[in-house]
C-alpha positions in Angstrom: 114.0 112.9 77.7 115.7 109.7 79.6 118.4 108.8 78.0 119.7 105.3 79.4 120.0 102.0 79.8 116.7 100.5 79.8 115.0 99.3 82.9 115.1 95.4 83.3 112.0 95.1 83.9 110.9 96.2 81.1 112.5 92.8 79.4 111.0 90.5 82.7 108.7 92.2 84.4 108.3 91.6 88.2 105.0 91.1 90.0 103.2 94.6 90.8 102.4 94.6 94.4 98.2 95.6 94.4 96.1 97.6 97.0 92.7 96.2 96.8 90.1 99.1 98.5 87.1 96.6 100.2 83.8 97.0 97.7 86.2 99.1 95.2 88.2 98.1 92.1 91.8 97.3 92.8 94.8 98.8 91.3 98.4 98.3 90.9 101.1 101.0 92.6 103.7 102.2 89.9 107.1 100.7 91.3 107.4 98.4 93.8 108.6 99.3 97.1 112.4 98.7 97.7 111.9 97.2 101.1 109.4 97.4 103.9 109.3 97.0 107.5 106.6 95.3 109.6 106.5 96.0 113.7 104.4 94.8 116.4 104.8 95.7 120.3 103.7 94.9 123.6 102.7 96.8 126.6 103.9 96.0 130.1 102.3 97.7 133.1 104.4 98.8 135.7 103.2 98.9 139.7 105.2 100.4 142.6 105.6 97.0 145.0 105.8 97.8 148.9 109.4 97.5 150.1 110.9 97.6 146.5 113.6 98.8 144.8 112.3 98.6 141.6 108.7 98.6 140.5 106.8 95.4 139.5 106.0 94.7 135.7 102.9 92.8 134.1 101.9 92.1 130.6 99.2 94.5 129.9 98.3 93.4 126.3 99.6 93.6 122.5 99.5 96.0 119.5 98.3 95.3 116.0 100.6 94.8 113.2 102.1 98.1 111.5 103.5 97.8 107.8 105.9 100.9 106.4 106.9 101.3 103.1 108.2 104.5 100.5 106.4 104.1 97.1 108.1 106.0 94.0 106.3 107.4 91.4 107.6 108.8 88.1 106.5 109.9 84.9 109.2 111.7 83.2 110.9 108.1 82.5 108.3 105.5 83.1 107.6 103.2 79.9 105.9 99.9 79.9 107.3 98.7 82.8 105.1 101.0 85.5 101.9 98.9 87.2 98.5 100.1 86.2 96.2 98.9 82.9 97.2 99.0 79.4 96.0 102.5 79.1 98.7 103.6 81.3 101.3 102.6 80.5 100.6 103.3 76.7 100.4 106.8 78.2 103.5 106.8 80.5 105.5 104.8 77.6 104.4 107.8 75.5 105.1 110.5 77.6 108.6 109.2 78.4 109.5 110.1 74.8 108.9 113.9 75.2 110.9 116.6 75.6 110.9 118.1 79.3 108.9 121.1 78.3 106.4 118.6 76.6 105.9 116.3 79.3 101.9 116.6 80.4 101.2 113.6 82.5 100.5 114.9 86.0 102.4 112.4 88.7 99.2 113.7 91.5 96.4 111.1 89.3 98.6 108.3 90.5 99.6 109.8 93.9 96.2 110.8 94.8 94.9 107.2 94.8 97.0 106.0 98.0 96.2 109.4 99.4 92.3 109.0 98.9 92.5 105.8 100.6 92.5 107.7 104.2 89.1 109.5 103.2 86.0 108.6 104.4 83.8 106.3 102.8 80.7 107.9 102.6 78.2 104.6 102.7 80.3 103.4 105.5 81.5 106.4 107.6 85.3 105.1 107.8 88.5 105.0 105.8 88.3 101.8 103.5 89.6 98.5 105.0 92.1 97.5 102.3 93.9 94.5 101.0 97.2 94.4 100.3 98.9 92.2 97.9 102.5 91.1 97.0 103.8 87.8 96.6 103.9 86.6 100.2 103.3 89.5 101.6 99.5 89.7 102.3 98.0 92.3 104.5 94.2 93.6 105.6 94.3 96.8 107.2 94.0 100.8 107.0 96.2 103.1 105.6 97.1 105.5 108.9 99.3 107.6 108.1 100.7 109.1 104.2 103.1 111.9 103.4 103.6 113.1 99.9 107.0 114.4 99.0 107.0 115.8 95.0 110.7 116.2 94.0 110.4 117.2 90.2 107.8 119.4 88.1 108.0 120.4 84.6 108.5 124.4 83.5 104.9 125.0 84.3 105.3 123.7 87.9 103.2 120.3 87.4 104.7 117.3 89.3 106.3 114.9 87.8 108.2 112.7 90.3 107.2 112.0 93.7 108.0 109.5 97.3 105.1 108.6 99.1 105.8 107.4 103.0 103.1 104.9 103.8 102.2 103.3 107.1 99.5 100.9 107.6 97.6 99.1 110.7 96.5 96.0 110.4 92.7 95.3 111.3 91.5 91.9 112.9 87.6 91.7 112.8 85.7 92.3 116.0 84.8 88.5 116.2 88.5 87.1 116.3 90.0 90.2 118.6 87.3 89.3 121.8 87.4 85.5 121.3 88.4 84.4 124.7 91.3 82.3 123.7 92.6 79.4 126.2 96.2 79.7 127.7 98.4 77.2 126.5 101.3 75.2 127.3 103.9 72.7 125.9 102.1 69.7 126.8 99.1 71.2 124.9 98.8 71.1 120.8 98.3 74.3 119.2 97.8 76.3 115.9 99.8 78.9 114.8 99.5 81.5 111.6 102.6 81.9 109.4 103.9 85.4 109.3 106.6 87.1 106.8 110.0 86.1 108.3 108.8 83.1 110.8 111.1 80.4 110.9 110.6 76.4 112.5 113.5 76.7 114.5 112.2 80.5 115.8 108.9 78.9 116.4 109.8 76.2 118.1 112.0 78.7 120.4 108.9 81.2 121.2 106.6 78.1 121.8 108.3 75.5 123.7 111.3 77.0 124.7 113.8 74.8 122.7 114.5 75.7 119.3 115.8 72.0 118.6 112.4 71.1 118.6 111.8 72.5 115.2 111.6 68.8 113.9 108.2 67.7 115.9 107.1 70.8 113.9 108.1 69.9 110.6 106.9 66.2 110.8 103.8 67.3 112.7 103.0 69.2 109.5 104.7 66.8 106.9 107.3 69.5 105.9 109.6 67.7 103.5 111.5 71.2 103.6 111.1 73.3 106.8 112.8 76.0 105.2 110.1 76.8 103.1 107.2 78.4 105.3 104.4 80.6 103.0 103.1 83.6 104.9 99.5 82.5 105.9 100.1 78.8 106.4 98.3 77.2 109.3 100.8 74.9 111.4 100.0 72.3 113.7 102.4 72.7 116.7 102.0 69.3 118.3 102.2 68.5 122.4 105.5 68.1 123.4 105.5 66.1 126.8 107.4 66.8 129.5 110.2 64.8 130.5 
């Protein structure tokens, strides 16, 4: 039995990120992550130049977006503060109150369905395309890649506590990924997505070249306070004309 002080979420509880499987019902994951870590890269192709010391590079194309995270799952001391319906966590709050010995709620029900979500769908012949859901953080994609590491069972070997190591891939529609899309310049207006961690000043950098001109942005787009950017806003990044 835990013995404690209680969780604080118990008293306030925090939103519960959700995995939304497409055409399935969505469900809430126990704990919420501690961190995660989204990475994209880009692929330069390298050619042997005649006469050269070194070889010549070009931009060969991007990646898609990868999101990692480590989910925890527990149900030797979860109570009512653990995602999932009211069912649940009646059970979890319940089961936290037993002896060791006693303990009967199997952690591998709860594991099992971010491990499922790499299965085939049968109608569809692929893995799910999923939605995932967290305050700003909002993500379509696949789940790639899931390791299950059970670190505590109960004297008749079931598993109580586990880590699960996800990875995910982000998915852009068929559609959007082959839409020939113009090159661009300063001179030129342009729209741009907000992603988790952009900033006006890093914009402005990785568009025009000048991070000073953060303020066209902000005015541009009516931003009382540039410093607060929502993953999935649309910005208009006006022309900036040359001097």
């Amino acid at each position: 039995m835990y013995i404690g002080a209680p969780n604080p979420n118990i008293m306030a509880p925090l939103e519960k990120m959700t995995i939304e499987p497409k055409g399935k019902s969505s469900f809430e994951v126990l704990y919420n992550p501690e961190s995660y870590v989204q990475s994209r890269s880009v692929r330069y192709a390298q050619s042997s130049g005649i006469s050269t010391n070194t070889p010549v590079s070009q931009f060969a194309g991007g990646s898609l977006e990868v999101l990692q995270f480590r989910l925890f799952f527990d149900s030797m001391s979860a109570g009512s503060e653990v995602g999932g319906g009211l069912t649940d966590r009646l059970k979890f709050t319940a089961n936290s109150l037993l002896p060791s010995i006693t303990k009967i709620v199997d952690v591998r029900k709860y594991t099992k369905k971010v491990y499922k979500l790499m299965e085939i769908d049968p109608d569809k012949h692929v893995p799910p395309l999923l939605k995932l859901k967290w305050a700003s953080l909002q993500f379509t994609g696949h789940l790639i890649s899931c390791q299950q590491n059970f670190v505590r069972f109960n004297e008749q070997g079931i598993p109580l506590r586990a880590w699960l190591d996800c990875v995910f891939q982000e998915f852009i529609p068929p559609q959007k990924a082959t839409l020939p899309r113009p090159l661009e310049s300063p001179d030129t207006t342009k729209y741009r997505t907000v992603h988790q961690g952009d900033a006006l000043w890093s914009l402005s950098a990785r568009e025009y070249g000048q991070p000073e001109q953060w303020r066209a942005i902000a005015d541009a787009n009516g931003l009382a306070n540039p410093r607060t950017l929502r993953s999935g806003d649309r910005l208009v990044l006006p022309a900036i004309k040359k001097g």
